[in-house]
VOTORLUM-629499 format. One line per 2 residues: number of its first residue (from 1); their letters; for each residue x, y, z of C-alpha. Coordinates in nm, 2 decimals. Layout:
NUM	A	X/Y/Z  ... .
! end
This chain:
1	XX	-3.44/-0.69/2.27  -3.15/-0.54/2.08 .
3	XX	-3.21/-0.47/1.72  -2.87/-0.37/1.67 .
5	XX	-2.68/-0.72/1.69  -2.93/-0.90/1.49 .
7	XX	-2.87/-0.62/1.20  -2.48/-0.62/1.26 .
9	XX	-2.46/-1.04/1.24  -2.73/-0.98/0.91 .
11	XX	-2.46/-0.71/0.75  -2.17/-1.00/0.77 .
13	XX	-2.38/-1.31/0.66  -2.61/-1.14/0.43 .
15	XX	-2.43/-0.85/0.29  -2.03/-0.88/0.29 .
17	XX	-2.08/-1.27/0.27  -2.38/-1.41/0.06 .
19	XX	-2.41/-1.03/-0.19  -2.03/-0.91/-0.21 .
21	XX	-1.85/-1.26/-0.16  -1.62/-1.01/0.02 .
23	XX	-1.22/-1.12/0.11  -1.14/-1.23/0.46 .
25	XX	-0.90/-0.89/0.44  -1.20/-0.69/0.43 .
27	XX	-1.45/-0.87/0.67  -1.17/-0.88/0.92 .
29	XX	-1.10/-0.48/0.88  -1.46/-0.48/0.96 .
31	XX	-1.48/-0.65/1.22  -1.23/-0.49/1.37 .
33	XX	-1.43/-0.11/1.29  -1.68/-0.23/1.51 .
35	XX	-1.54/-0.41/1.77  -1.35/-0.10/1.82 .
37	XX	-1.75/0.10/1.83  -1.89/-0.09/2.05 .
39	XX	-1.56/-0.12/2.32  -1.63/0.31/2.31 .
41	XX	-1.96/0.30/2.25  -2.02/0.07/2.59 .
43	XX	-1.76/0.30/2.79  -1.94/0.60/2.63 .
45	XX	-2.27/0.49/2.73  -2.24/0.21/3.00 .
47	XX	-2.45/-0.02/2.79  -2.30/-0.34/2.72 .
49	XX	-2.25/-0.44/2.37  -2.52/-0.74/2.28 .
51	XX	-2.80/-0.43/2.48  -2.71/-0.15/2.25 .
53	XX	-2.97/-0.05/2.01  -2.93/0.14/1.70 .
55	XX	-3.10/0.46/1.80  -2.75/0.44/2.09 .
57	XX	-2.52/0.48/1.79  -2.63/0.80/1.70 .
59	XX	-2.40/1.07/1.50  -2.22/1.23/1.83 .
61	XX	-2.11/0.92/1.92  -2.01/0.82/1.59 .
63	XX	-1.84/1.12/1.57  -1.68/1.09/1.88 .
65	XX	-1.56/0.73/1.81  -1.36/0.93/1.52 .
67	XX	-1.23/1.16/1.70  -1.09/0.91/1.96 .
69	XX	-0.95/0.70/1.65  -0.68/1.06/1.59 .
71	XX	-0.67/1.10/1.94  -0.65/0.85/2.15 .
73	XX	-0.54/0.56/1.95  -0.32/0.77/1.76 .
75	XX	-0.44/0.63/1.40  -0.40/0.84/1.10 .
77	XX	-0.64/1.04/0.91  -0.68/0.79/0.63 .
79	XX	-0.72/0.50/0.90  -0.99/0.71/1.04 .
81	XX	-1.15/0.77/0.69  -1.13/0.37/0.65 .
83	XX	-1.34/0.34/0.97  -1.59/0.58/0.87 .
85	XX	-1.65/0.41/0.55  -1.74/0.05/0.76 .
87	XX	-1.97/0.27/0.92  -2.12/0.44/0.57 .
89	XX	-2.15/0.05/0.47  -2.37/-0.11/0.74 .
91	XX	-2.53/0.24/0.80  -2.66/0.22/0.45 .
93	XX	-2.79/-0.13/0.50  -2.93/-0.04/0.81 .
95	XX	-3.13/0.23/0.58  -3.33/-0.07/0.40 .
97	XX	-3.40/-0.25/0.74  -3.45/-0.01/1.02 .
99	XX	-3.70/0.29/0.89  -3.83/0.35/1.22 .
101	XX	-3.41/0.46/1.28  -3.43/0.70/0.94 .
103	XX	-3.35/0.98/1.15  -3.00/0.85/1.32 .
105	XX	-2.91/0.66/1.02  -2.92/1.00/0.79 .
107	XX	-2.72/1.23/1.02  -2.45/0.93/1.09 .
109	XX	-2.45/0.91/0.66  -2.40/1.28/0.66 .
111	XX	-2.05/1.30/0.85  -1.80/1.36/0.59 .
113	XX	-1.47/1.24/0.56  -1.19/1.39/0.69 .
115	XX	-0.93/1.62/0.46  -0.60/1.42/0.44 .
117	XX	-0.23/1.60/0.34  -0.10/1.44/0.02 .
119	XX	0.24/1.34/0.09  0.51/1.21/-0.13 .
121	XX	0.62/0.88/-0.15  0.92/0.74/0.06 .
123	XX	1.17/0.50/-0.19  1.52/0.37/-0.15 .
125	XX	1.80/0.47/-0.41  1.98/0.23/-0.56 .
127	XX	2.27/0.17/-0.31  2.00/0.19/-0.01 .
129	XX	1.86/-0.10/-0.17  2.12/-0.30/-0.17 .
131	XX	2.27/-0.23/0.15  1.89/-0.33/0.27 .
133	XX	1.92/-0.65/0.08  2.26/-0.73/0.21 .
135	XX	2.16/-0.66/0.55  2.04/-1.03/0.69 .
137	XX	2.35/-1.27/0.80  2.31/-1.51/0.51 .
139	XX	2.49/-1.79/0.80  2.19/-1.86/0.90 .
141	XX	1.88/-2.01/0.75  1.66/-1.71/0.88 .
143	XX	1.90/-1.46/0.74  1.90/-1.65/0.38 .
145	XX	1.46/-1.61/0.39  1.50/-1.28/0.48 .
147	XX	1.75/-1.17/0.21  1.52/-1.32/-0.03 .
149	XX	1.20/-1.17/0.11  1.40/-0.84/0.10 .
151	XX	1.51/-0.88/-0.26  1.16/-0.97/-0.42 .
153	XX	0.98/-0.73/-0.25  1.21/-0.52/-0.46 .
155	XX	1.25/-0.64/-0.75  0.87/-0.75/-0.81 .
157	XX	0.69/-0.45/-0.58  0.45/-0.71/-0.42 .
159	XX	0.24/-0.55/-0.14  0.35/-0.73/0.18 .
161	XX	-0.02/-0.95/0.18  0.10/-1.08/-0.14 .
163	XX	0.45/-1.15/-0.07  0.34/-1.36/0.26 .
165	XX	0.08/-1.55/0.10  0.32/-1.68/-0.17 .
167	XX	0.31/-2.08/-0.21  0.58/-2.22/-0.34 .
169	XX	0.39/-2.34/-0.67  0.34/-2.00/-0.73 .
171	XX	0.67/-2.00/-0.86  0.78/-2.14/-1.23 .
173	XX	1.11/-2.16/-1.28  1.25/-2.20/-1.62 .
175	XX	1.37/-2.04/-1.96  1.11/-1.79/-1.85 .
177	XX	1.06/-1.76/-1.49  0.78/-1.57/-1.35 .
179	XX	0.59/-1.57/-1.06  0.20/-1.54/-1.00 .
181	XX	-0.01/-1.38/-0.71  -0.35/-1.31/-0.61 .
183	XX	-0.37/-0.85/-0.52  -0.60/-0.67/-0.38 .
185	XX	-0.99/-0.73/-0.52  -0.86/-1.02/-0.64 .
187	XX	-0.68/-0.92/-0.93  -0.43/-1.23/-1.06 .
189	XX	-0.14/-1.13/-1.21  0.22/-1.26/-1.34 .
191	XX	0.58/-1.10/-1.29  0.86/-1.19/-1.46 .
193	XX	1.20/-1.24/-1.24  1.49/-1.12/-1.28 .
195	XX	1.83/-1.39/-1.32  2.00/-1.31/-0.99 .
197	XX	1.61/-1.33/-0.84  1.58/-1.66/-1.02 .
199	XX	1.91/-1.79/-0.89  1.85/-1.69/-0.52 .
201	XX	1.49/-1.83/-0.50  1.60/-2.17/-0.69 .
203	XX	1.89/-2.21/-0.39  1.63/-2.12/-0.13 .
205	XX	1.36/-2.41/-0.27  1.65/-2.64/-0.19 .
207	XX	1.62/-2.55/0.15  1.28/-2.61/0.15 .
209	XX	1.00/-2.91/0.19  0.90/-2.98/-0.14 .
211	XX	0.49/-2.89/-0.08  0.42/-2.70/-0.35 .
213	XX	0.13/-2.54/-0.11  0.40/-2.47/0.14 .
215	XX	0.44/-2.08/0.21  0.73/-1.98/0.03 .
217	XX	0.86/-1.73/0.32  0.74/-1.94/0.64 .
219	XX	0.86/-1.93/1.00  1.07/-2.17/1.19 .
221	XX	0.78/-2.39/1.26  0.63/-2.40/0.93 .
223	XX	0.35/-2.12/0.92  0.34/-1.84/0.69 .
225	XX	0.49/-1.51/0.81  0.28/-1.21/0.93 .
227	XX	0.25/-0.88/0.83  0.34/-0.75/1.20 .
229	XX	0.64/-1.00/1.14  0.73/-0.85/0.79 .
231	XX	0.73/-0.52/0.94  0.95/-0.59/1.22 .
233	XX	1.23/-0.76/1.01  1.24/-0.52/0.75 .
235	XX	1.26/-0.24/1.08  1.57/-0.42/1.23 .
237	XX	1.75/-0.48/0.90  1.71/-0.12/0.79 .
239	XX	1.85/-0.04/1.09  2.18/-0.29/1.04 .
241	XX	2.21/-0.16/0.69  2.22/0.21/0.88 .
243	XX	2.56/0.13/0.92  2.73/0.07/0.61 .
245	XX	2.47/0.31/0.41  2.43/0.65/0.64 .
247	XX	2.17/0.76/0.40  1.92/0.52/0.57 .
249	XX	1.93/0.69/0.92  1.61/0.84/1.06 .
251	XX	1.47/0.68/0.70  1.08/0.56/0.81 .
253	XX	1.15/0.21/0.58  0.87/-0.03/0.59 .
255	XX	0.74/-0.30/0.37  0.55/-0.06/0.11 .
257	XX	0.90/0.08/0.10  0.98/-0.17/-0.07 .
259	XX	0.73/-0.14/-0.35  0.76/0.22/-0.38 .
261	XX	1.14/0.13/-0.45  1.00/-0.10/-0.74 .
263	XX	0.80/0.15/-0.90  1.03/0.41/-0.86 .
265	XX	1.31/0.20/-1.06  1.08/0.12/-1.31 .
267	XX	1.03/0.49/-1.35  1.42/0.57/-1.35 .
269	XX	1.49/0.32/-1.64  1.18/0.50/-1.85 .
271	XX	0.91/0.27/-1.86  0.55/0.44/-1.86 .
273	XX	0.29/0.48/-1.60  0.02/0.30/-1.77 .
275	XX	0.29/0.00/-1.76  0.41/0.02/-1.42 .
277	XX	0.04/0.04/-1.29  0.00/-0.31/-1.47 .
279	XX	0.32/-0.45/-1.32  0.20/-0.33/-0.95 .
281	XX	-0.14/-0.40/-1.00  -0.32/-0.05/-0.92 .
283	XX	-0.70/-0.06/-1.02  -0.62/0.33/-1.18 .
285	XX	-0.31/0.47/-1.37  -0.42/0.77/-1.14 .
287	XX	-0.25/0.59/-0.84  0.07/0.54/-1.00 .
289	XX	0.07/0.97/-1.08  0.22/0.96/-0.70 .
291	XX	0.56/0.85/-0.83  0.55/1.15/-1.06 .
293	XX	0.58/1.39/-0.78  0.81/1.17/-0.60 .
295	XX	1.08/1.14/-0.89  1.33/1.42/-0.83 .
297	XX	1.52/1.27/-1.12  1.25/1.35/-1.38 .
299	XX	1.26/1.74/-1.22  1.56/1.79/-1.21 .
301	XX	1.63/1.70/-1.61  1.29/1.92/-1.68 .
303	XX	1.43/2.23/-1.48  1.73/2.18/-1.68 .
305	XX	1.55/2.24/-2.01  1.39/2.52/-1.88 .
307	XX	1.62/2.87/-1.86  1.70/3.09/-1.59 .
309	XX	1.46/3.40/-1.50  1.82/3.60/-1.49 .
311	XX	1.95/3.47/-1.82  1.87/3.59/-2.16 .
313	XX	1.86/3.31/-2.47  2.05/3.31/-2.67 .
315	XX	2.06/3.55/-3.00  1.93/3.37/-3.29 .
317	XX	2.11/3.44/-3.61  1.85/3.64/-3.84 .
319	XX	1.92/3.67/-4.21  1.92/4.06/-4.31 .
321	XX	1.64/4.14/-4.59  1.78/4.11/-5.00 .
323	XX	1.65/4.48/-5.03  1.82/4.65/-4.74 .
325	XX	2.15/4.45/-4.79  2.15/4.56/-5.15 .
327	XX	2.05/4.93/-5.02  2.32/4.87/-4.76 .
329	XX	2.62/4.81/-5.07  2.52/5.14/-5.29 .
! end
């Protein structure tokens, strides 16, 4: 019998479930690391899935299954580095469960991650932004959601799981508005709105059933958007707003666009890092540093403080000494 489907159904019940409570997110990106394996591993091998053993998933296939992430499927370097870290994590189980498979287990452990290029962050400026937002045909009910969907993501920097899985009494609209959302590792946190965001999500409740556990962006029959969905609205409005702002063409905008715009206004009007890693909810300050090296602004006004090789500052005025101006006078 197959000791590897026992241990792989044992890593989701016992491990991500009953030890880590992990989220759905993360037992579905799982899932989805090894249903990926073993689709390669049985074309690899010829074994079918439920008759693979663990011995079968040894480090050159492992390896191999990376390599055809890049390659074949065309997923990034950091995707590929997610994958690998499923692995590490039911590979490390396995280590407490399988001794007789010691051997495979330790050379599968020892593949290292994959170098990635650090690249900078891609934003909107201000009038790409709002030729984004004015984008959707606001005639139409879809085009009023999608305008409003546009505009928070802006305005609060929600990452687009959170902005989908808004409810309606997430929302508390007042002398004080503000909004509150559940981030990644479950981190709750509250964002203050904005008036013109206040006065566009008040007319869109309107339109709205009043179920206060009703999504706040849903589709025409009710259910919460997707995230494929998100991405394909925010592609095609981009595109419309190509037109009036010139700027945007052969721009890669997606929904983390959007946040990246956030954070980069919040940088623009001076607030701090510390402060706009609380606002975005980043679990290090570290992570915010990216908008550092993204802010052009902030280099520019430092290389203009700074003088030119070429040019000479300028001459100080320097008192002359009491003795030699007095020598100086005889």
């Amino acid at each position: 019998m197959s000791d590897l489907a026992p241990l792989l159904q044992r890593f989701f019940t016992d491990k991500l479930d009953r030890h880590l409570d992990a989220s759905p997110h993360t037992k579905a990106a799982y899932a989805d690391t090894f249903r990926l394996l073993l689709t390669y591993a049985e074309r690899a091998t010829g074994i079918a899935p439920s008759a693979l053993t663990l011995a079968d998933l040894d480090a050159d296939l492992i390896g191999g299954f990376l390599q055809h992430l890049e390659t074949e499927r065309g997923n990034s370097v950091a995707t590929r580095n997610a994958r690998r870290a499923a692995l590490r994590s039911f590979f490390t189980y396995a280590s407490y469960r399988a001794p007789d498979a010691i051997a495979t287990i330790s050379q599968v452990l020892a593949i290292p991650a994959k170098r990635t290029k650090t690249t900078l962050v891609s934003f909107l400026t201000a009038p790409e932004a709002e030729a984004l937002i004015a984008a959707p045909d606001t005639r139409t009910w879809l085009g009023r959601r999608d305008r409003l969907l546009l505009h928070l993501g802006i305005q609060t920097g929600l990452r687009v799981s959170e902005l989908i899985n808004l409810r309606v009494g997430d929302l508390q609209l007042g002398p004080h508005s503000q909004l509150e959302c559940v981030g990644k590792c479950r981190k709750q946190r509250v964002i203050p709105l904005q008036k013109n965001t206040v006065r566009l999500l008040t007319a869109w409740l309107a339109e709205l059933p009043p179920a206060r556990e009703g999504p706040l962006f849903p589709t025409n029959s009710g259910t919460p958007l997707t995230r494929a969905a998100v991405g394909k609205l925010v592609t095609r409005h981009a595109a419309t707003a190509a037109e009036r702002c010139p700027s945007l063409t052969g721009k890669n905008v997606t929904p983390h666009t959007l946040r990246h715009t956030c954070a980069m206004s919040l940088l623009h009007a001076g607030i701090d890092t510390a402060s706009i890693a609380l606002w975005l909810g980043h679990a290090s300050i570290q992570t915010t540093q990216i908008y550092l090296h993204a802010d052009l602004e902030l280099k520019q006004r430092t290389l203009e403080r700074v003088p030119a090789l070429d040019e000479r500052p300028p001459a100080r005025y320097k008192a002359s000494d009491a003795l030699i101006a007095f020598l100086k006078n005889r």
